[in-house]
C-alpha positions in Angstrom: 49.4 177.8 98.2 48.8 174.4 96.8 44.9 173.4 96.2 43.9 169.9 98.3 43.8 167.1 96.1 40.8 166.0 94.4 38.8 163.4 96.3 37.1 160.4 94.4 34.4 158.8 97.0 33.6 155.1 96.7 30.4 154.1 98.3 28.1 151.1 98.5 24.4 149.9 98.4 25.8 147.0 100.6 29.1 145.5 102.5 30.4 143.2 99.9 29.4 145.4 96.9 33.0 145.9 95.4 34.4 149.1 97.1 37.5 148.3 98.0 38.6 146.3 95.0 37.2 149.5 92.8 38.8 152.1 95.0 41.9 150.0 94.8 41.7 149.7 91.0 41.1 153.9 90.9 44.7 154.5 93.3 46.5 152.7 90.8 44.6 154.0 87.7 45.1 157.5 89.1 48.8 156.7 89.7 49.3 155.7 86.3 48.2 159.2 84.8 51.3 160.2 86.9 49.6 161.8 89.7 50.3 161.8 93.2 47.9 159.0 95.3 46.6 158.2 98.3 44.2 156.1 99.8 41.7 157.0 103.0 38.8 155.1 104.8 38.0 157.1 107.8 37.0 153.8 109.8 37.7 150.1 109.1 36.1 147.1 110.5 38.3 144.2 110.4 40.5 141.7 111.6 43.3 141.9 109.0 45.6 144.3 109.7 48.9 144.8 108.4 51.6 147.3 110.3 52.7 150.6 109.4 56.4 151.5 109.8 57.8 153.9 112.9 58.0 157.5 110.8 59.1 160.8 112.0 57.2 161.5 114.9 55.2 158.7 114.6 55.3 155.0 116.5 54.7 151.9 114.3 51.0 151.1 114.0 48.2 149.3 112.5 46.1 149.7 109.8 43.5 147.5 107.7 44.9 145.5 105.2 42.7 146.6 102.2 44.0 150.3 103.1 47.8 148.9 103.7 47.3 147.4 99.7 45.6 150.6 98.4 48.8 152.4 99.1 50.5 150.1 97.4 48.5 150.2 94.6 48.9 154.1 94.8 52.6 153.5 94.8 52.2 155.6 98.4 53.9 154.5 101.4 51.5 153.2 104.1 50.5 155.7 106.9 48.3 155.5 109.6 46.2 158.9 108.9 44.8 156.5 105.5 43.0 154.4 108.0 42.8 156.5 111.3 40.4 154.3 112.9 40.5 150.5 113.2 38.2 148.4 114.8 38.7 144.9 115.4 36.4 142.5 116.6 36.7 140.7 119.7 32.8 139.1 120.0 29.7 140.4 118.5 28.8 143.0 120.7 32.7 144.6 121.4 35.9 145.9 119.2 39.1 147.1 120.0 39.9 150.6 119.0 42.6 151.3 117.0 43.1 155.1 116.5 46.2 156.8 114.3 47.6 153.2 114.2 47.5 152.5 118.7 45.3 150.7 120.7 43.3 153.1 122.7 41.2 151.2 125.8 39.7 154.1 127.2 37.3 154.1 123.4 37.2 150.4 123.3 34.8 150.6 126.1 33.2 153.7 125.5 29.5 152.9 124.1 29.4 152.7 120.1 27.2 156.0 119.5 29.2 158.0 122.0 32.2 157.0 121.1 32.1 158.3 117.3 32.1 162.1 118.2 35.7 161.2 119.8 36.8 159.5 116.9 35.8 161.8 114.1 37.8 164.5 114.5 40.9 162.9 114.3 39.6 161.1 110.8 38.9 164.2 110.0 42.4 165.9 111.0 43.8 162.6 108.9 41.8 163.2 105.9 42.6 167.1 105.4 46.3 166.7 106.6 46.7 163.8 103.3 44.4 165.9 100.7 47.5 168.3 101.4 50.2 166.1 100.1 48.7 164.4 97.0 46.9 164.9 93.9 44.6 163.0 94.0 43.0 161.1 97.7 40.8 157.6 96.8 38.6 157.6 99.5 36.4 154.5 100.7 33.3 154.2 102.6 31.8 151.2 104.7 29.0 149.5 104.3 26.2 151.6 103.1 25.2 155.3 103.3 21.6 154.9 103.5 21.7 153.3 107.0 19.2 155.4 108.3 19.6 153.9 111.8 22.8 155.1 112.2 22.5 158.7 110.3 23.6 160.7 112.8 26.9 159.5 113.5 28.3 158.0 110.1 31.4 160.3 110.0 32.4 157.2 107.6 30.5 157.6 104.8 28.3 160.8 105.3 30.6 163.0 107.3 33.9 162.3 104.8 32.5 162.9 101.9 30.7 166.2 103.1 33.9 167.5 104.5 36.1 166.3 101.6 33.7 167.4 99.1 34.0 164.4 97.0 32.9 163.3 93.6 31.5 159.8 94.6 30.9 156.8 92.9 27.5 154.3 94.2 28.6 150.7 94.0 26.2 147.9 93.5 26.6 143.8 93.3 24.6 142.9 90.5 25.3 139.3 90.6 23.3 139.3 94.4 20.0 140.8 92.0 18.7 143.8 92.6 21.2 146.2 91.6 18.7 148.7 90.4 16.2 148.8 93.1 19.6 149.3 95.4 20.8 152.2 93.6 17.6 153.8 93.8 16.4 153.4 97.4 20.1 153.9 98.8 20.3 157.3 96.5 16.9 158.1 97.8 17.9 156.9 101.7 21.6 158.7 101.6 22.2 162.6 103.3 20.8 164.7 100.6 24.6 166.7 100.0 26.0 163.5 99.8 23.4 161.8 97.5 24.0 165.6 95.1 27.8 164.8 95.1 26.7 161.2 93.5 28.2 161.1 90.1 27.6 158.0 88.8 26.4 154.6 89.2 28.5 151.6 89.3 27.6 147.9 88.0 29.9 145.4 89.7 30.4 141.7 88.9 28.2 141.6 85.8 27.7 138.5 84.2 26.5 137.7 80.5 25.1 140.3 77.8 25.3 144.1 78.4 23.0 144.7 75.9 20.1 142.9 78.5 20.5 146.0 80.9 18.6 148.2 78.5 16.5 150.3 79.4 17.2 150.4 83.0 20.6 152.7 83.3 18.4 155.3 81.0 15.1 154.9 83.6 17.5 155.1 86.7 18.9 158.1 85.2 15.3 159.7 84.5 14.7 158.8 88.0 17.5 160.3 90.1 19.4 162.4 87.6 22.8 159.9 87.8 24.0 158.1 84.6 25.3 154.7 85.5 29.4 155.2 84.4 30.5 151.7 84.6 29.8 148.3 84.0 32.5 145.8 85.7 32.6 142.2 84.3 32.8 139.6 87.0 36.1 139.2 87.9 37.1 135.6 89.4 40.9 136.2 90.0 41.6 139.4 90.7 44.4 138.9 92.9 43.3 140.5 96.0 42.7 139.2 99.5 39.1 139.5 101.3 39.0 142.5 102.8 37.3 141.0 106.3 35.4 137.5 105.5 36.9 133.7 105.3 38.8 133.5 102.4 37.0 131.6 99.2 38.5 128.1 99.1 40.5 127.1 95.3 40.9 123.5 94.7 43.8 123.2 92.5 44.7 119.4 89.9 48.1 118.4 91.7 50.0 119.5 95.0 49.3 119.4 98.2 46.0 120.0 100.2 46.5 123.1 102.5 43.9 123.6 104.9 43.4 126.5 106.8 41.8 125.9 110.7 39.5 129.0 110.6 38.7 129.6 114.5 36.2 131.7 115.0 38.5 134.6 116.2 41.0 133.9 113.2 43.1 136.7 112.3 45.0 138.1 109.0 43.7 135.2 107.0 44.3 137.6 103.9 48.2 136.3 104.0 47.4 133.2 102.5 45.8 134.4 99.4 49.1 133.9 97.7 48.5 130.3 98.0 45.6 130.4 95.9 47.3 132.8 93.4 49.9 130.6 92.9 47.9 127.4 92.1 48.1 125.1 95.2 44.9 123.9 96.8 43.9 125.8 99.3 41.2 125.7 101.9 39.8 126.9 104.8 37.7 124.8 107.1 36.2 123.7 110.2 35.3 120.3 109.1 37.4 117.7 111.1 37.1 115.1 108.1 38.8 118.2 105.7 41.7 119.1 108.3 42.5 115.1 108.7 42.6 114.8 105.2 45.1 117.7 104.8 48.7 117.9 103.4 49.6 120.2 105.2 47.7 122.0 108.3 47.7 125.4 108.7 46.8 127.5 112.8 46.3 131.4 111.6 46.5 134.2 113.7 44.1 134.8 116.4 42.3 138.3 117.8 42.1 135.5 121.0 44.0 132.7 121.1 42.7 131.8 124.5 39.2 131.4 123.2 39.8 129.6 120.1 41.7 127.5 121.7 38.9 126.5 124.3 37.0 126.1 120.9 39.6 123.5 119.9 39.0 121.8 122.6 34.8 122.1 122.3 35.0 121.0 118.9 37.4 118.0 119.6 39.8 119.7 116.9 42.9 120.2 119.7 43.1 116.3 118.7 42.7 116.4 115.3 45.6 119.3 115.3 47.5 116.9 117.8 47.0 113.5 115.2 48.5 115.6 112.4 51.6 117.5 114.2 52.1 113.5 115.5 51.7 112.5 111.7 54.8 114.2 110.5 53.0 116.2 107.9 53.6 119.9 107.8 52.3 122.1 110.5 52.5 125.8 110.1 51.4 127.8 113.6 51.2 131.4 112.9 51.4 134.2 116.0 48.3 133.4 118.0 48.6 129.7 116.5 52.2 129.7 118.0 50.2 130.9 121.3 47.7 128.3 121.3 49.9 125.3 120.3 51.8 125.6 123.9 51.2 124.3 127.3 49.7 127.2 128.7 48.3 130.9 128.1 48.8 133.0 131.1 46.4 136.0 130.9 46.3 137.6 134.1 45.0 141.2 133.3 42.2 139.9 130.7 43.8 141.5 128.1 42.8 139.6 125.5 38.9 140.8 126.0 38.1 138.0 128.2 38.0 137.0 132.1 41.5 137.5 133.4 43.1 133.6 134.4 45.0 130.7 133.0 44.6 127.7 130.6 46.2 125.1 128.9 47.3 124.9 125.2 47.1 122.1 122.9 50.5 121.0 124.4 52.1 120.4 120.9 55.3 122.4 121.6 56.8 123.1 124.9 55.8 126.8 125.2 54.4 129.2 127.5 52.8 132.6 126.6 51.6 135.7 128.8 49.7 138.3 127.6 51.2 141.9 128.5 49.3 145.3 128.0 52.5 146.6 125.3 51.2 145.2 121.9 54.4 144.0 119.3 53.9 146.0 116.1 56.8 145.8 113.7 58.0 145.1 110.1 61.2 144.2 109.1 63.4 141.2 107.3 64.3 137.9 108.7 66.8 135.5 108.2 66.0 131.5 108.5 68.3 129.5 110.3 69.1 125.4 109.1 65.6 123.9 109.2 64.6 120.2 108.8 62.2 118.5 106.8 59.9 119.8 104.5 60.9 123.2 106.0 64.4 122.7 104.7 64.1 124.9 101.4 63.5 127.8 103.7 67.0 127.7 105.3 69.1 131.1 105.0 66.2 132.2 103.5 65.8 136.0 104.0 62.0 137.0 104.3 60.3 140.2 104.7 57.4 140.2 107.8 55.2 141.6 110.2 54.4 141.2 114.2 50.9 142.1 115.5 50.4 140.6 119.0 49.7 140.8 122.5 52.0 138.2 124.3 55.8 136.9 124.5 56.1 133.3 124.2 59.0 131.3 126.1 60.3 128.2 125.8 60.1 125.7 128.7 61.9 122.3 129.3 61.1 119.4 127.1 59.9 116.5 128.7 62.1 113.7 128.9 63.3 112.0 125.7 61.8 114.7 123.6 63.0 116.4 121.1 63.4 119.8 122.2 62.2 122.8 119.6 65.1 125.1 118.0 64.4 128.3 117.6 63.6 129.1 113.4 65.4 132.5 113.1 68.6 132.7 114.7 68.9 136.8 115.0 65.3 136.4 117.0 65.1 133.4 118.6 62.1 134.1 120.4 59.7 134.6 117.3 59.9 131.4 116.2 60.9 127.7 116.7 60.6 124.0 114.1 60.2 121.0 116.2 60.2 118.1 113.5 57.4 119.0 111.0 56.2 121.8 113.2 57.1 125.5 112.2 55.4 127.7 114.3 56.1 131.6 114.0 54.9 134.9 115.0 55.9 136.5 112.1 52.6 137.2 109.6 53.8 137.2 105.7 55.5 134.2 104.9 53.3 133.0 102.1 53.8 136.9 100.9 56.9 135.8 99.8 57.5 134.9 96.2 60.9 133.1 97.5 58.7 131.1 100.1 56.5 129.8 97.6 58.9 129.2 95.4 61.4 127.3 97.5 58.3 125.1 99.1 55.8 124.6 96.4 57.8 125.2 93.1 55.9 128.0 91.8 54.9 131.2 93.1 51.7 134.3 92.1 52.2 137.0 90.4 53.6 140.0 91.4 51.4 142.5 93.5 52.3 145.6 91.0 50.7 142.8 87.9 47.8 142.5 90.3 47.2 146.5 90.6 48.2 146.9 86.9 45.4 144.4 86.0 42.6 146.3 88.2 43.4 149.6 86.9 43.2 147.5 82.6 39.5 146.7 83.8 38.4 150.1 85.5 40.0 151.9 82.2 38.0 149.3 80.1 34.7 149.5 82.3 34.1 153.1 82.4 33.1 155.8 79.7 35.4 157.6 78.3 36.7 160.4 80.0 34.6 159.6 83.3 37.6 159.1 85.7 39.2 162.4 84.6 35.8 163.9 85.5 35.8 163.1 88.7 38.9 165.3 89.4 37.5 168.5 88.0 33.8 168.0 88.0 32.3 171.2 90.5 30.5 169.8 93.5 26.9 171.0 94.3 26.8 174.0 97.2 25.9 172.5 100.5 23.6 172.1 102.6 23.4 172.3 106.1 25.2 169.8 108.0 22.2 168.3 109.8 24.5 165.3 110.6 
């Protein structure tokens, strides 16, 4: 009977800290030593999302995006037990559930402290069902485990690493200040099992001379019994997407200025980080002087197009969208940007987390969209048809892309003398249309596409396997010697009780 995998736990003193680029750096370093990988974080909190292909016995679903790259990286195909719980935000106070990869309503509105004992056991059933079929299982955790607040239901950090008995890494941002003090108190605050199966500490984003950090790792080490392993430079360019916040902004010396509208509810905004890998200027914004001033204009993805577009409208930025799609400069829409750039959202269930009703679009293209309760998850290539003006280098261009939306979208007459939208991708017509300089799409992905950037800006990133392969150069660089193939053999403590 084969022994489940080894499990290597990455935790942090904060959100932010650097667990997702490290645990993506350990899938492929792990993968390298030609082992068998996999990634798992039991519950994600995020808007980017990227979709899992239908497998046997399974239905196409959703997963976080920084889980859908770690099995990349892990040179794993994506599955939905790697990120068995999703939750996406909808307001402040309210997420959508997404369990095993579905939308599930019933725990949407179930309250938050209730609602983990249903969604633990099937992380759970996920976790031990993968450690079966790999070598070696990277595991994430969110946030921080010292939240003492919310101790007795963390099945994210405290729970997973109990029950997958893993050797865990403590991750902490010393550029924020404070590193040390965090390791400490969040060792100190953290369950007691999981603070014994701590094996060492983790300096991310350092800055300047190592030999300054004396004698602090030695003290810390006095002081809780954990060496500090690794000390990661700063790294500016890493290559990955944000996992959940607005995307940095990169100002590049020549090209054109694309600006990303970044609505409060804006979705998948990861899929532009290509941009910025490749060298063009690239920025996200909410500054009406920015977005006038931009080449071309850019309407993400929306967890609710019907409110962001009533935010347009509050802002006095449905004009400034209007001025530029009337400017003939390049306007991408992308799924809920589609949705918000027609005459009317028809949302008569409230599906969309809001009051069930009607309102108008911007009114750019003549298109009309109704939410439906069956959400469109799927992946797959699509052909361009003959496009027009500064969309003309993608023409017969074959792309590979994802839906992820409520809605269906239909095209109405154009008013009189108008000229009337075609749709962008002759084998679907109803995922996408160009009117002059408009593209508007619900396909996510097209800036994922070396040939896209290619064809439209002359140059395009690196590849993602160069991205992974460069993590996994600074993760063998930054730790000791030996420490990584530790963590696969190393015995964990016994446990205690599970007072959790």
């Amino acid at each position: 009977m084969k022994r489940p995998a080894a499990t290597v736990m990455v935790l942090g003193c904060t959100s932010g800290a650097g667990k997702s680029w490290l645990a993506t750096a350990l899938c492929r370093w792990y993968a390298r030593q030609g082992l068998r990988v996999a990634p798992f974080k039991a519950q994600n909190m995020s808007n980017h999302a990227r979709v899992v292909p239908a497998t046997a016995g399974r239905p196409a679903g959703e997963i976080g995006s920084a889980q859908y790259f770690q099995a990349l990286a892990a040179r794993a195909e994506p599955d939905v037990r790697m990120n068995p719980v999703l939750l996406k935000p909808e307001a402040d106070t309210r997420s959508q559930v997404v369990l095993l990869g579905q939308v599930r309503p019933e725990l949407t509105t179930m309250p938050w402290r209730e609602r983990s004992q249903h969604l633990w056991p099937a992380a759970e059933a996920a976790l031990q069902s993968l450690r079966e079929e790999v070598d070696v299982l990277v595991i994430e955790g969110a946030g921080s485990p010292a939240e003492i607040n919310l101790a007795t239901s963390d099945y994210v950090n405290t729970r997973t690493a109990r029950a997958a008995e893993a050797a865990c890494l403590l991750v902490a941002d010393i550029d924020r200040g404070g590193a040390f003090a965090h390791l400490y108190g969040t060792h100190a605050l953290m369950d007691a099992q999981v603070a014994r199966q701590v094996r060492g500490f983790v300096l991310n984003r350092f800055r300047g001379d190592a030999g300054l950090l004396a004698p602090a790792p030695a003290q810390l080490h006095r002081l809780t019994g954990v060496p500090t392993v690794a000390v990661v430079p700063m790294q500016r360019d890493h290559g990955l997407p944000e996992e959940d916040a607005v995307p940095t902004s990169h100002a590049a010396a020549s090209g054109p200025q694309v600006v990303v509208l970044a609505t409060p509810h804006a979705s998948n905004l990861d899929e532009f980080e290509p941009l910025r890998q490749a060298g063009v200027s690239l920025h996200f914004s909410r500054d009406a002087a920015t977005l006038r001033a931009a080449d071309w204009l850019v309407l993400p993805g929306s967890k609710h197009s019907r409110a962001d577009a009533q935010w347009l409208r509050d802002q006095g930025l449905d004009a400034v969208v209007q001025a530029h799609a009337a400017s003939g400069r390049p306007l991408l829409a992308v799924c809920g940007g589609l949705q918000m750039l027609g005459r009317r959202l028809d949302d008569p269930l409230g599906l969309e987390g809001g009051q069930p009703g009607s309102m108008p679009g911007l009114a750019v293209l003549p298109i009309a969209t109704r939410f439906e309760p069956a959400k469109q998850l799927t992946r797959r290539q699509h052909r361009f048809g003959a496009l027009q003006g500064a969309w003309a280098p993608l023409s017969n261009l074959t792309i590979d892309a994802y839906e992820i939306h409520l809605g269906r979208s239909q095209l109405l007459p154009a008013e009189a003398g108008a000229v009337a939208p075609q749709p962008a991708l002759p084998a679907a017509p109803t995922l996408g249309w160009q009117q002059g300089n408009v593209l508007a799409l619900y396909l996510h992905g097209l800036f994922e596409s070396p040939a896209v950037l290619q064809a439209l800006f002359g140059r395009a990133p690196r590849s993602l396997d160069a991205v992974f392969d460069g993590l996994a150069d600074v993760v063998d660089t930054a730790f000791e010697p030996g420490v990584l193939w530790s963590l696969l053999d190393t015995p964990i403590a016994s446990p205690l009780p599970d007072t959790a």
